[in-house]
C-alpha positions as CSV (number, residue, x, y, z in Angstrom):
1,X,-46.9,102.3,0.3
2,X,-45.3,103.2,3.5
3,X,-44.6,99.4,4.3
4,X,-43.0,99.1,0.7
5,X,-40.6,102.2,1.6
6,X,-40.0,101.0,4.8
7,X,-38.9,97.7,3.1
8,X,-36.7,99.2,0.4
9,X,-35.1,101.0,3.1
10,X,-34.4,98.4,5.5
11,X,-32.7,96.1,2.4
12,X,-31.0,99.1,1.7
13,X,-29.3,99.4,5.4
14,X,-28.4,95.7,5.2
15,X,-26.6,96.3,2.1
16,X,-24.5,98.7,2.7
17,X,-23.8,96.7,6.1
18,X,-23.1,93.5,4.2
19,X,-20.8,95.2,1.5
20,X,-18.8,97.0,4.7
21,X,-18.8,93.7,7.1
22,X,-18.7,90.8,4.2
23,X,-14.5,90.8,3.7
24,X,-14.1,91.1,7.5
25,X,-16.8,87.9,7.9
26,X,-14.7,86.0,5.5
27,X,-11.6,86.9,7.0
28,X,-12.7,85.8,10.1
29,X,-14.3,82.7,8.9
30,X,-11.3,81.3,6.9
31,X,-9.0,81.9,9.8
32,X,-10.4,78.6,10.6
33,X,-9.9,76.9,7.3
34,X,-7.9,73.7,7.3
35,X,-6.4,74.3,3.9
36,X,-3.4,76.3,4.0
37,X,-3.6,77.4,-0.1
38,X,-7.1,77.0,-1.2
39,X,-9.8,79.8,-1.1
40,X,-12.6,76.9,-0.7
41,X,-13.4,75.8,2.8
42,X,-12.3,72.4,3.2
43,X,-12.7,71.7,7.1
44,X,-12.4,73.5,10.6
45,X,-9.2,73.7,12.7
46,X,-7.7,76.2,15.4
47,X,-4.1,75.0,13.7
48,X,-3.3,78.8,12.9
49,X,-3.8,80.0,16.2
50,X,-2.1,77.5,17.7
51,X,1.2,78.5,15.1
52,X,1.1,82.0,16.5
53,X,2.6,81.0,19.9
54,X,5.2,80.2,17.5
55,X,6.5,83.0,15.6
56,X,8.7,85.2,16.7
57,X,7.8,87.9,14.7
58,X,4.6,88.0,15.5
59,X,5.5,87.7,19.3
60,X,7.8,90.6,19.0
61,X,5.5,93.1,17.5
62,X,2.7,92.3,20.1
63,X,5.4,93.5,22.6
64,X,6.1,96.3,20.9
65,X,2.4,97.1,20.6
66,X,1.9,96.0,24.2
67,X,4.9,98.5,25.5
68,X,4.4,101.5,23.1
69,X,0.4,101.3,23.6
70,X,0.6,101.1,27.5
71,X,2.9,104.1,27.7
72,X,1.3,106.8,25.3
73,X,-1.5,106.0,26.9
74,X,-1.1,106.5,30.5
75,X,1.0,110.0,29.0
76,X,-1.6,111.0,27.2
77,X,-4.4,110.0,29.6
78,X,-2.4,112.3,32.3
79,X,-2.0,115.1,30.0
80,X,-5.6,114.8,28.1
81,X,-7.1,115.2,31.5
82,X,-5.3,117.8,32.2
83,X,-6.5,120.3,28.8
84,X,-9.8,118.8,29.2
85,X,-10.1,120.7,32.8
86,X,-7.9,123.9,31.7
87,X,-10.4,124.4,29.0
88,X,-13.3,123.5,30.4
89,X,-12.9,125.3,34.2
90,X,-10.7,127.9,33.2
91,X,-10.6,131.2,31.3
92,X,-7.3,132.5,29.9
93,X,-6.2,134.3,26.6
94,X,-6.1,132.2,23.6
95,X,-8.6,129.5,24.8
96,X,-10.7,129.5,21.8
97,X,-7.4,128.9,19.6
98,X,-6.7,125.9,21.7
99,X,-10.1,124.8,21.7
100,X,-9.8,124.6,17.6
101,X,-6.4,123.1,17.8
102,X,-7.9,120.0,20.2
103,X,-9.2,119.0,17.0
104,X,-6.5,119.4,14.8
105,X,-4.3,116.0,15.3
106,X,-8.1,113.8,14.7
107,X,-9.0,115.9,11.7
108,X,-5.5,115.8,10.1
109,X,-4.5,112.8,7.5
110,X,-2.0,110.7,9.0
111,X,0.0,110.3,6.1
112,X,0.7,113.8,6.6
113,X,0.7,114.1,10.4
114,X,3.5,110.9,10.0
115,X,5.6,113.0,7.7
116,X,5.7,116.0,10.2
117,X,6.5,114.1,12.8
118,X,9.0,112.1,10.6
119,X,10.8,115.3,9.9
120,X,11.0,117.0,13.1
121,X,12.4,113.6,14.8
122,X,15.2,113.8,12.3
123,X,15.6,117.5,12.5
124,X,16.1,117.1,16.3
125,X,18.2,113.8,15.7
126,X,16.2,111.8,17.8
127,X,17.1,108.6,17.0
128,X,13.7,106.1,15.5
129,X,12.3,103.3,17.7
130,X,9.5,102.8,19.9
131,X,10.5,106.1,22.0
132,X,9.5,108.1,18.6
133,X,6.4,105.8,18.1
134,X,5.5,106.5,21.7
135,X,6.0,110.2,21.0
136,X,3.7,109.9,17.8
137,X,0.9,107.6,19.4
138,X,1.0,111.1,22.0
139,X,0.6,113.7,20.1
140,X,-2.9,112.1,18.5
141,X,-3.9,110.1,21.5
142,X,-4.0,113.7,24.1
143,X,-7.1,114.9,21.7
144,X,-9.1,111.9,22.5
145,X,-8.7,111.8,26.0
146,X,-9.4,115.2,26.4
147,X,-12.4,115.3,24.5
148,X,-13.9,112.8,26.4
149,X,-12.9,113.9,29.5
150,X,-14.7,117.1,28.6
151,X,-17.3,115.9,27.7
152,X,-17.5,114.2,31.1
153,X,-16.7,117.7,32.9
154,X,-19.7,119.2,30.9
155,X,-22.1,116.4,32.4
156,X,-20.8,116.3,36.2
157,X,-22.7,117.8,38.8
158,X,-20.6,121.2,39.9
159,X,-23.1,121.2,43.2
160,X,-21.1,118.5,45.2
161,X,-17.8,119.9,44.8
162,X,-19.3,123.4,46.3
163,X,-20.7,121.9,48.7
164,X,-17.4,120.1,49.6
165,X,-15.9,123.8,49.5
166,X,-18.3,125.0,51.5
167,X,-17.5,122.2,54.4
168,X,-14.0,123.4,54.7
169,X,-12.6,121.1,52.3
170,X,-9.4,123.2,50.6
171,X,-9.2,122.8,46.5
172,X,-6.7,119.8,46.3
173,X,-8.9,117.7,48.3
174,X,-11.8,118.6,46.5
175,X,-10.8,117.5,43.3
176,X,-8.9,114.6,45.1
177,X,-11.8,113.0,46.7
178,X,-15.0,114.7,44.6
179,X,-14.1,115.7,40.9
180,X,-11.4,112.8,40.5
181,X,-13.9,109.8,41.3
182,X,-16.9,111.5,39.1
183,X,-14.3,112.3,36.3
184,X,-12.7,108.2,36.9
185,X,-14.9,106.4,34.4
186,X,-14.5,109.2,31.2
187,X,-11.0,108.7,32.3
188,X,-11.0,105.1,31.8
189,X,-12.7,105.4,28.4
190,X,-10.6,108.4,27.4
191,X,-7.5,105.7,28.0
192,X,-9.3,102.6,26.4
193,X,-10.0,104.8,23.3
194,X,-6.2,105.8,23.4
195,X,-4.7,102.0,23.4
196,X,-6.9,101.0,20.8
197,X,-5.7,103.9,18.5
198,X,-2.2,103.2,19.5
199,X,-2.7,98.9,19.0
200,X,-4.0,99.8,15.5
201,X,-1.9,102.3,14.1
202,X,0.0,101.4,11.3
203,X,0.8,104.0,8.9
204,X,1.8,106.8,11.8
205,X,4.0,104.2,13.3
206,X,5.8,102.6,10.3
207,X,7.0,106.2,9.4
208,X,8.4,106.8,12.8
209,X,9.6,103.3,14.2
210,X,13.1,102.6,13.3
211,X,14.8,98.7,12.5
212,X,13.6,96.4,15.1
213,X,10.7,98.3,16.5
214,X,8.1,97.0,14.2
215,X,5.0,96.8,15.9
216,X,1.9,94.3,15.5
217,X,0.5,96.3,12.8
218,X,3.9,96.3,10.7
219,X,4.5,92.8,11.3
220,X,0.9,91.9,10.2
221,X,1.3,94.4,7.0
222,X,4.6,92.9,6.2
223,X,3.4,89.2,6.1
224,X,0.6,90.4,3.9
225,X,3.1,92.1,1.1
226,X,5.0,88.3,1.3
227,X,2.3,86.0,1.2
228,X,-1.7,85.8,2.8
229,X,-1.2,82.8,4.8
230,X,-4.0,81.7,7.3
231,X,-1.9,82.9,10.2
232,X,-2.6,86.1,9.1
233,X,-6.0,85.8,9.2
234,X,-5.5,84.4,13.0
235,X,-4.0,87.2,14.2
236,X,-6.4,89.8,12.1
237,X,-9.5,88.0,13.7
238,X,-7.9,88.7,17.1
239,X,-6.7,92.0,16.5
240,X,-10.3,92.7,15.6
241,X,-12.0,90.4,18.7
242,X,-9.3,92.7,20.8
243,X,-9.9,96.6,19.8
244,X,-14.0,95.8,19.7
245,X,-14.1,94.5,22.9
246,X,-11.6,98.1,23.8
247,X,-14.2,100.0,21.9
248,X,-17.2,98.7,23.1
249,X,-15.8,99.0,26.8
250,X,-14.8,102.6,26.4
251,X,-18.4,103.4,24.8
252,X,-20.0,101.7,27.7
253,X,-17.7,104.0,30.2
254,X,-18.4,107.4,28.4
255,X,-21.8,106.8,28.3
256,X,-22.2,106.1,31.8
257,X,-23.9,108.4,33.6
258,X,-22.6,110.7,36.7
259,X,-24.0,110.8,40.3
260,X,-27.8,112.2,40.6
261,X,-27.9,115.7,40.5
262,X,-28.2,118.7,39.0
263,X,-25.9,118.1,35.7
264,X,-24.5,121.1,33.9
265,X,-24.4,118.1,31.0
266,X,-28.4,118.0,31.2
267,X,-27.9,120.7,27.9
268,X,-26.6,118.5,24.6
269,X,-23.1,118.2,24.9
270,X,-21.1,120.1,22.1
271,X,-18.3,117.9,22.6
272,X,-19.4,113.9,22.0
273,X,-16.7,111.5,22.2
274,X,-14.7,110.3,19.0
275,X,-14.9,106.8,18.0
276,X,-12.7,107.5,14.6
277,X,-10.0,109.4,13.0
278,X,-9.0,110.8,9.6
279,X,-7.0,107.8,7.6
């Protein structure tokens, strides 16, 4: 009886994986089709990869991914860094109320966090283009960071950086030469985690980017709503290949443990990293 349930349930798991994974498998696979119209697979060729190098369009977006992805994120892995050690080695009024509001730009839609953003950029006149996209990938990317940058203050060990006080070491240097380094790799995957929000965002980004600052995601959507053509496909298959490779790297990184020691993250950690966002 318990092999029979344990059967069911097994068939059960690969089900659900099959109908989640199945559209991106055949995706992938018939960005390698020959035939350019028909849905049947008439023969393998790299043809649509090749024609990539060749569109503009395409070209110009993955700059324009490239540029606004690199930017928000090294803003928002400064400034997520720095609210993940304000809350979690200091105590001032209204802490708690920040604490909530960490969570606030994940949990919200962002259809609706597009539209505010929309409306405050033409309130202030701030003209749109990748400068407001930058802005936008910001304001969601500093939760991320700083939740996994927390998470890796909660599991450091607090013992080396006394005892570097206690040598004479002044506070700057400290956290120059002891906290920094141990804090380095959720850093890292606080930043990876970051890009890859910012390389995939698409409806954030085409309500804030302006004519002529389409990026990857745009372009890719606007092709779609003209024609599927197997380049398409091409570039899906390696925006996926791309942002699971940046995944799996930043899981790696936030899992990785810190230097031997007594570890105030030895007690389960009430702040896990994210690995998705409200659509």
């Amino acid at each position: 009886m318990k092999r029979r349930n344990s059967l069911w349930l097994t068939a059960v798991v690969w089900a659900v994986y099959l109908f989640l994974h199945l559209p991106i498998l055949v995706l992938v696979a018939f960005s390698f089709n020959q035939s350019k119209y028909s849905v049947t697979w008439t023969g393998f060729t790299l043809d649509w990869y090749r024609q990539l190098a060749e569109r503009t369009d395409i070209l110009r977006g993955l700059r324009a991914s490239l540029i606004v992805g690199g930017a928000s994120t090294v803003i928002a892995a400064v400034f997520g860094t720095m609210l993940a050690l304000a809350l979690a080695r200091r105590r001032f009024p209204g802490r708690r109320a920040l604490d909530g509001l960490l969570y606030l730009p994940i949990m919200t839609p962002e259809i609706i966090a597009g539209i505010s953003l929309l409306s405050l950029f033409v309130t202030l006149k701030i003209p749109l283009g990748l400068t407001t996209i930058a802005i936008a990938h910001v304001a969601f990317n500093i939760g991320f960071v700083a939740i996994v940058v927390r998470a890796r203050l909660e599991g450091m060990d607090r013992s080396l950086e006394e005892a570097s006080l206690m040598l004479g070491a002044d506070e700057l240097t400290t956290f120059r030469r002891v906290t920094v380094p141990q804090l380095w790799p959720g850093i890292l995957a606080g930043a990876l985690l970051a890009f890859t929000m910012s390389f995939d965002d698409y409806v954030i980004t085409s309500l804030v980017s302006g004519t002529g600052s389409s990026t990857l995601p745009v372009v890719v959507y606007s092709m779609v709503r003209r024609n599927v053509e197997p380049t398409v496909n091409a570039i899906s298959t390696l925006i996926l290949v791309a942002t699971s490779l940046l995944i799996w790297a930043a899981d790696r990184l936030s899992r990785e443990r810190p230097p031997a020691g007594e570890r105030s993250g030895d007690r389960r950690l009430s702040h896990p990293a994210p690995m998705a966002r409200v659509k």
